[in-house]
N, C-alpha and C positions, 0 to 999 in steps of 0.2 A: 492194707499195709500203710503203718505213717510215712507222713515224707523223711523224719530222719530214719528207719527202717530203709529205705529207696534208696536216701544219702549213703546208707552207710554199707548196703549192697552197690551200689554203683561203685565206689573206692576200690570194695575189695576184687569187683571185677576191671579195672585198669589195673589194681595190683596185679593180679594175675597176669595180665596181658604185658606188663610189663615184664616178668616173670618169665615168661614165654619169647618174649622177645630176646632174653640174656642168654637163654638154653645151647647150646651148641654142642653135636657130637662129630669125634672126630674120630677117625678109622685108618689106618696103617697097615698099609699090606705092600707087601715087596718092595718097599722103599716108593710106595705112593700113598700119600697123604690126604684126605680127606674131610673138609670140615660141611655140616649140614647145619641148616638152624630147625628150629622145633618143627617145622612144618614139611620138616625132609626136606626142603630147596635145599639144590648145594652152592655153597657160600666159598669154596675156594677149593681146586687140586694145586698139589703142591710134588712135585717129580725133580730128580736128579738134572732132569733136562730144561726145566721150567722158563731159563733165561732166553732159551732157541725158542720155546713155542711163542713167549713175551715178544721177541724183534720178529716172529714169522706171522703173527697176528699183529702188531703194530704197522709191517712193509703193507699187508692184506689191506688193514685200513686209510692208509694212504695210494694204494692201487686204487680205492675205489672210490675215492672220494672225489677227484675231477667228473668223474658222470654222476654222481649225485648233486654235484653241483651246477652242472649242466642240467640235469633233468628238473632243478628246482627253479631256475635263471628267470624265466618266466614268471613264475608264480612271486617270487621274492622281488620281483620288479614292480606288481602290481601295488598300489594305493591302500587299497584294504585289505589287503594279504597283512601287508606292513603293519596299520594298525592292530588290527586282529594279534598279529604277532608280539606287538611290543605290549599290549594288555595284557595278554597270556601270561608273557614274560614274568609281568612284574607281580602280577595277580600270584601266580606258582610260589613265585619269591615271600612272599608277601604270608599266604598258606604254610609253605615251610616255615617259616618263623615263628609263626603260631604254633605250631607241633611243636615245633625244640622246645617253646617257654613250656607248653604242659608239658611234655616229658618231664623237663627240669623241675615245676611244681612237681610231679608226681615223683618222683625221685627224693625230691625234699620232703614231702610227706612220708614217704615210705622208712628213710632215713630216718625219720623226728619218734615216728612210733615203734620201730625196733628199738631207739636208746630211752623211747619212754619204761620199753618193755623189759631193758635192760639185755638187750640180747640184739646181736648181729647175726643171726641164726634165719633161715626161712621164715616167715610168713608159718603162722598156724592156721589157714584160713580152712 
């Protein structure tokens, strides 16, 4: 295979993946709401009650976050926890950023060659 052959398979699989990424199905049934992404995770329930289960898992999270903080007090006091921690930190930070610019390339490419194609239409891959 050439390498622009490789090139030009490699694209159309980010395309795809990107593709896959946008996909969402959403289901409705007795007034409960449903959103999945491509991979059947589900990405959101959404209920006529949704604002009680919101402040009854927000109270939950603040129930329990004094013994996690307790349980970590030690560890987070330690020298090299610390460092470890703030490289992690920034390194992650740092990674994520990375991903947004290629998305964003990819995105612009994806955008540049539908209006080359004249069409806003799916990908004919």
């Amino acid at each position: 295979m050439k390498n622009s052959d490789s090139d030009e398979l490699g694209l159309k699989v980010q395309r795809a993946q990107h593709a896959l990424e946008q996909i969402r199905g959403v289901g409705v049934v007795h007034g409960i709401r449903v959103i999945v992404d491509a991979e059947d995770r589900l990405l959101s329930v959404t209920i006529n009650e949704e604002d009680t289960i919101m402040a009854a898992y927000r109270a939950a999270v603040e129930d329990k976050r004094p013994r996690v903080d307790e349980a970590l007090q030690a560890l987070r006091a330690d020298a090299t926890f610390e460092a470890v921690s703030t490289y992690t930190n920034a390194n992650s930070a740092h990674l994520e950023a990375e991903r947004g610019d290629r998305q964003h390339k990819l995105e612009e490419e994806f955008e540049d060659d539908e209006y080359e194609r004249g069409s806003i239409k799916a990908p004919d891959w």
